[in-house]
PAKOLFI-279360 format. One record per residue: residue number from 1; residue in one letter; x, y, z of N, C-alpha, C in turn. Coordinates in nm, 4 decimals. Example, Ala and Ser with C-alpha at 12.3 -4.5 7.8 and 13.67 -1.06 7.14 Angstrom:
# residues 2
> nr  rest  n.u  n.v  n.w  ca.u  ca.v  ca.w  c.u  c.v  c.w
> 1  A  1.3190  -0.5690  0.7800  1.2300  -0.4500  0.7800  1.3200  -0.3300  0.7800
> 2  S  1.2850  -0.2250  0.7080  1.3670  -0.1060  0.7140  1.2900  0.0030  0.7870
//
This chain:
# residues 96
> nr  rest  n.u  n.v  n.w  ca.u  ca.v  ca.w  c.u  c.v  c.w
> 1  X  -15.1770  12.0776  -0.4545  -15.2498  12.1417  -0.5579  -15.2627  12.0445  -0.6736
> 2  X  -15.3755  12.0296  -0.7192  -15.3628  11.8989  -0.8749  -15.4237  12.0347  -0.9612
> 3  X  -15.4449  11.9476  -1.0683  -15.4903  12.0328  -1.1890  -15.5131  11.9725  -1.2721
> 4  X  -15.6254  11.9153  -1.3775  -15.6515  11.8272  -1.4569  -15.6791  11.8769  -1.6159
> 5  X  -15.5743  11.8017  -1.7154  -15.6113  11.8877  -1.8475  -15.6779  11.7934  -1.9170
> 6  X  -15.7737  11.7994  -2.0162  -15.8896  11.7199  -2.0992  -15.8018  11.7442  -2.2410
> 7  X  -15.8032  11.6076  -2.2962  -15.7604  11.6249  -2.4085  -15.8474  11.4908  -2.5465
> 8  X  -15.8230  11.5110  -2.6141  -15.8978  11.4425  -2.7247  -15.8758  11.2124  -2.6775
> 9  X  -15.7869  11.2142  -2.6268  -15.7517  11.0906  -2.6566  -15.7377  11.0654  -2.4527
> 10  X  -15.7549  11.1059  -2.3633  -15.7879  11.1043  -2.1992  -15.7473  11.2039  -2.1339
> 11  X  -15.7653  11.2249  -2.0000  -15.7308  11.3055  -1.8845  -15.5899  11.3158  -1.8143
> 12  X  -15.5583  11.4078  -1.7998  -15.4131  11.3960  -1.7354  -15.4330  11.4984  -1.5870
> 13  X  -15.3749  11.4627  -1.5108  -15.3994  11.5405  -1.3519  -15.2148  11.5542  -1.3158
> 14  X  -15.2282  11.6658  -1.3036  -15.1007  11.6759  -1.2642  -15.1169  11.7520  -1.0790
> 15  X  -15.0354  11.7377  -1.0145  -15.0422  11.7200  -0.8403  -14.8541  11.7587  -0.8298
> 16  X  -14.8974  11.8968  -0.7318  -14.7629  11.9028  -0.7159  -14.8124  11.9078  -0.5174
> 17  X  -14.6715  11.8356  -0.5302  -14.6213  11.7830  -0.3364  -14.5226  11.9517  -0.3209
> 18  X  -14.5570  12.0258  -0.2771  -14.4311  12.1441  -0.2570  -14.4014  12.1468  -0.1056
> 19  X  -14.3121  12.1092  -0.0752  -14.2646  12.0719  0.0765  -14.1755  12.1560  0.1178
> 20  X  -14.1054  12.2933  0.0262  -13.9886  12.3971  0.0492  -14.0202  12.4919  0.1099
> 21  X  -14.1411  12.4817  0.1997  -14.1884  12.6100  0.3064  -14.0491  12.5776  0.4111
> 22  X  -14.0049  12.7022  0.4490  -13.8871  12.7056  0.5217  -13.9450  12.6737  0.6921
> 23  X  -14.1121  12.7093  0.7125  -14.1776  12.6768  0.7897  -14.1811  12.5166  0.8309
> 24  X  -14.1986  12.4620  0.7436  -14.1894  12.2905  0.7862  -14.0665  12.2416  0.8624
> 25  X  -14.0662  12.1694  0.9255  -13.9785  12.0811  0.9728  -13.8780  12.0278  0.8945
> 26  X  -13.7908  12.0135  0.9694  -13.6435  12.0065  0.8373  -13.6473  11.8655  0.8098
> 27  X  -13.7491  11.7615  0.8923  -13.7104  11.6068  0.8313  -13.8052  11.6150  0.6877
> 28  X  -13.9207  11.6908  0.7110  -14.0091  11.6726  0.6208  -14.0001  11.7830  0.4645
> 29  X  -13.9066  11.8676  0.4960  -13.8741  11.9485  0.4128  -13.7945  11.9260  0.2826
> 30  X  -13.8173  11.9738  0.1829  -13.7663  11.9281  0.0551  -13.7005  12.0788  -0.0206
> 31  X  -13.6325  12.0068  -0.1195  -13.5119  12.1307  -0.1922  -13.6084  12.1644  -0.2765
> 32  X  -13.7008  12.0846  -0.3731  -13.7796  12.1152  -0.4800  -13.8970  12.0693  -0.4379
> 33  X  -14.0168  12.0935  -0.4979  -14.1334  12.0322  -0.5520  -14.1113  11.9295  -0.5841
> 34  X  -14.2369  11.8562  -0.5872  -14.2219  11.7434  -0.6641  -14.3458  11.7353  -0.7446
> 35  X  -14.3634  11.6556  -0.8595  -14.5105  11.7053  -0.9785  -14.5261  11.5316  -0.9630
> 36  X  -14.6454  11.4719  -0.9676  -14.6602  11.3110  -1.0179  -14.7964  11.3894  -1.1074
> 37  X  -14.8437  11.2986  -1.2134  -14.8834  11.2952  -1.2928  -14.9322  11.1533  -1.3344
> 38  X  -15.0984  11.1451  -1.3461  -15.1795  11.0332  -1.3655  -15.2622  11.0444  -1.4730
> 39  X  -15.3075  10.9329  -1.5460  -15.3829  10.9484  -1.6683  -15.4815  10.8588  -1.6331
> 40  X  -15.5522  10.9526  -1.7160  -15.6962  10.8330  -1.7068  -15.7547  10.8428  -1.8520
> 41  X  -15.7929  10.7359  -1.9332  -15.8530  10.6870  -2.0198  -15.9772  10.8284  -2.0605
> 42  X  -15.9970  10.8062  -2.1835  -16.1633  10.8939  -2.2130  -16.2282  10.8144  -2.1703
> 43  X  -16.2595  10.6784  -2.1999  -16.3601  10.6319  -2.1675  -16.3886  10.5505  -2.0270
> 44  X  -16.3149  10.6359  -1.9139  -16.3543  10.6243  -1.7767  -16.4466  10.6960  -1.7781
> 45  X  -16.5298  10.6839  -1.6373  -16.6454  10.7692  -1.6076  -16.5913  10.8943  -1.5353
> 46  X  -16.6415  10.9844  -1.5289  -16.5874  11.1040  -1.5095  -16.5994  11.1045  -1.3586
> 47  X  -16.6724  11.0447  -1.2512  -16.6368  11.0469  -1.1345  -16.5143  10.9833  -1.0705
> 48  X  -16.4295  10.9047  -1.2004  -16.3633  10.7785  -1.1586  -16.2373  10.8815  -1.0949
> 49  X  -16.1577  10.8300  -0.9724  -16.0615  10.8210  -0.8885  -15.9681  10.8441  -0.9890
> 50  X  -15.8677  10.9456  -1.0111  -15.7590  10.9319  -1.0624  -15.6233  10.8680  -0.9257
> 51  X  -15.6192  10.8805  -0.8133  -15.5431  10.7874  -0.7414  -15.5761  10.6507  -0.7266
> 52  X  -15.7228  10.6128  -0.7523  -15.7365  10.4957  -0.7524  -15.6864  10.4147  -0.8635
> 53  X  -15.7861  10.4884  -0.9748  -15.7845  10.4114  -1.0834  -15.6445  10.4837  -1.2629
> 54  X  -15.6263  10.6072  -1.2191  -15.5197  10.6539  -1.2834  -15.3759  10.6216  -1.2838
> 55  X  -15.2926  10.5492  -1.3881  -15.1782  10.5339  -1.4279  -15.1027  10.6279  -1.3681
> 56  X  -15.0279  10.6118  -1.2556  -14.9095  10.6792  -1.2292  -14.8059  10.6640  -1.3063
> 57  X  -14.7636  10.7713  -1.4168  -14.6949  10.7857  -1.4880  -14.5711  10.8255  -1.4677
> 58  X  -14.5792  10.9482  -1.3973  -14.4070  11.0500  -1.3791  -14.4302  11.0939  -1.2170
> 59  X  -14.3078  11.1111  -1.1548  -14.3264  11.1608  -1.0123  -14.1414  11.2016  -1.0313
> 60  X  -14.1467  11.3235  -1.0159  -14.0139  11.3686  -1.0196  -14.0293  11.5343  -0.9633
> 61  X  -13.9096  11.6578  -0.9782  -13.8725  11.7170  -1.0016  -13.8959  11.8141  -1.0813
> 62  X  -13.9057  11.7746  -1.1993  -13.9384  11.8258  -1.3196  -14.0225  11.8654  -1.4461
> 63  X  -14.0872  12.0040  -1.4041  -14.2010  12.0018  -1.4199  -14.2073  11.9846  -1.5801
> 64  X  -14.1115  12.0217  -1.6730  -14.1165  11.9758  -1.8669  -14.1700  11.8857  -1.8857
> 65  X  -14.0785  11.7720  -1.7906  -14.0702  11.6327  -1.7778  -14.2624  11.5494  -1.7489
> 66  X  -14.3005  11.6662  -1.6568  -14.4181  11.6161  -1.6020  -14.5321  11.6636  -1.7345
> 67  X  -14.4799  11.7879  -1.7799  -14.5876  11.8137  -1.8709  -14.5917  11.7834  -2.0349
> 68  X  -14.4589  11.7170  -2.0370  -14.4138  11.6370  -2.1838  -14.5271  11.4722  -2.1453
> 69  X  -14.5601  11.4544  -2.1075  -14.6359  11.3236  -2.0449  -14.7637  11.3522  -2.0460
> 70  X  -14.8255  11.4830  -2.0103  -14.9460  11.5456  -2.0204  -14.9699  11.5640  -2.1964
> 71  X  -14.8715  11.6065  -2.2372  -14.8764  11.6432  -2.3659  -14.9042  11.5476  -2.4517
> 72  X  -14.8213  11.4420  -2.4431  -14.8258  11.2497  -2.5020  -14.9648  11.2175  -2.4969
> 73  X  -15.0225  11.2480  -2.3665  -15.1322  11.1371  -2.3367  -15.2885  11.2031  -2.3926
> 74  X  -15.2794  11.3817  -2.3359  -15.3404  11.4196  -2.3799  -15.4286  11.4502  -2.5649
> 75  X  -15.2449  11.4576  -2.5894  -15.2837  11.5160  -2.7875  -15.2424  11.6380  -2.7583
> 76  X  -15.2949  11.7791  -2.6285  -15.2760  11.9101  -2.6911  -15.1739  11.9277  -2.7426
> 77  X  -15.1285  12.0163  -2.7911  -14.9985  12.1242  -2.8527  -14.9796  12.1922  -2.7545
> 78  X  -15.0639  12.3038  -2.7198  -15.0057  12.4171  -2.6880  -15.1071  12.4086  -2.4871
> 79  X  -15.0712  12.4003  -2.4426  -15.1354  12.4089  -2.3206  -15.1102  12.5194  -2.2264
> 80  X  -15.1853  12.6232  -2.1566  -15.1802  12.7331  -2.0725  -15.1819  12.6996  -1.9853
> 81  X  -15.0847  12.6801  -1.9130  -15.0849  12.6439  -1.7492  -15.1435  12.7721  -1.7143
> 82  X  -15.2062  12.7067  -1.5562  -15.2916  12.7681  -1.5037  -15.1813  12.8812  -1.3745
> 83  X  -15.1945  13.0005  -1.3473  -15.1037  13.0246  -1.2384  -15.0600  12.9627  -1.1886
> 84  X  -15.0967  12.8643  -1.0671  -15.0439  12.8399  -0.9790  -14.8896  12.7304  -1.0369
> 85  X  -14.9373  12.7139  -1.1777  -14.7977  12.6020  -1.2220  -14.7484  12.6586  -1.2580
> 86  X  -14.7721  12.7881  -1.2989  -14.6499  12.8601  -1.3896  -14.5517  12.9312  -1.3088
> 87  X  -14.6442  12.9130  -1.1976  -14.5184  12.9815  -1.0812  -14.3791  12.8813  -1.0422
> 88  X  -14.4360  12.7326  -1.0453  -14.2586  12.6653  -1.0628  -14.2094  12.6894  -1.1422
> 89  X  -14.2314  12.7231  -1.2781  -14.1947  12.7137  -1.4239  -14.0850  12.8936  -1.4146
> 90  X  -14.0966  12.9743  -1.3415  -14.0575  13.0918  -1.2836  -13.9508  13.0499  -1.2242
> 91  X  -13.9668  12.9670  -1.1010  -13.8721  12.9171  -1.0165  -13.7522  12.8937  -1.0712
> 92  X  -13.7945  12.8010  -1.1680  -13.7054  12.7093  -1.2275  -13.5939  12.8133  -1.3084
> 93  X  -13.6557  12.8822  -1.3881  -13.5599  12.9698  -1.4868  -13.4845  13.0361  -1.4146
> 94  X  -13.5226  13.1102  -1.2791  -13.4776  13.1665  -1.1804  -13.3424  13.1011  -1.1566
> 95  X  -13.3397  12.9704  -1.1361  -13.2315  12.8642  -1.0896  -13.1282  12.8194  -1.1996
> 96  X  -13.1765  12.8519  -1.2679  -13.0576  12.8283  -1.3963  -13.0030  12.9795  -1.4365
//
């Protein structure tokens, strides 16, 4: 799943790997998600490749972590994740 937020100063795409389907195969299976997070410049062209041509920034665990980086690059303040992210953000509190 990616998700891309627009902000005053470039683009940020955040991509989560979720591999904890109990369905998968246990080599390929993971305890958490994982979020990477790429930036791209304003003044790329808007068709441009964020795997090609986007700064891999963060690839972890942690989605704060992933969206404190969104936050930096972007400028917003206050950002509304979209469902499908707010559902790790659930997870997570769940686990603590």
């Amino acid at each position: 799943m990616k998700h891309t937020f627009y902000g005053k100063s470039g683009r940020a795409q955040i991509t989560v790997v979720d591999l904890t389907d109990p369905r998968l195969p246990e080599r390929k299976r993971r305890d958490e998600p994982e979020f990477q997070v790429r930036l791209l410049p304003r003044s790329a062209n808007r068709s441009t490749a964020y795997t090609s041509a986007g700064d891999l920034t963060y690839t972890g665990s942690d989605l704060s972590a992933a969206m404190m980086h969104v936050r930096a690059w972007t400028g917003l303040e206050e950002i509304e994740l979209p469902a499908c992210l707010r559902r790790y953000l659930i997870d997570l509190e769940r686990a603590n």
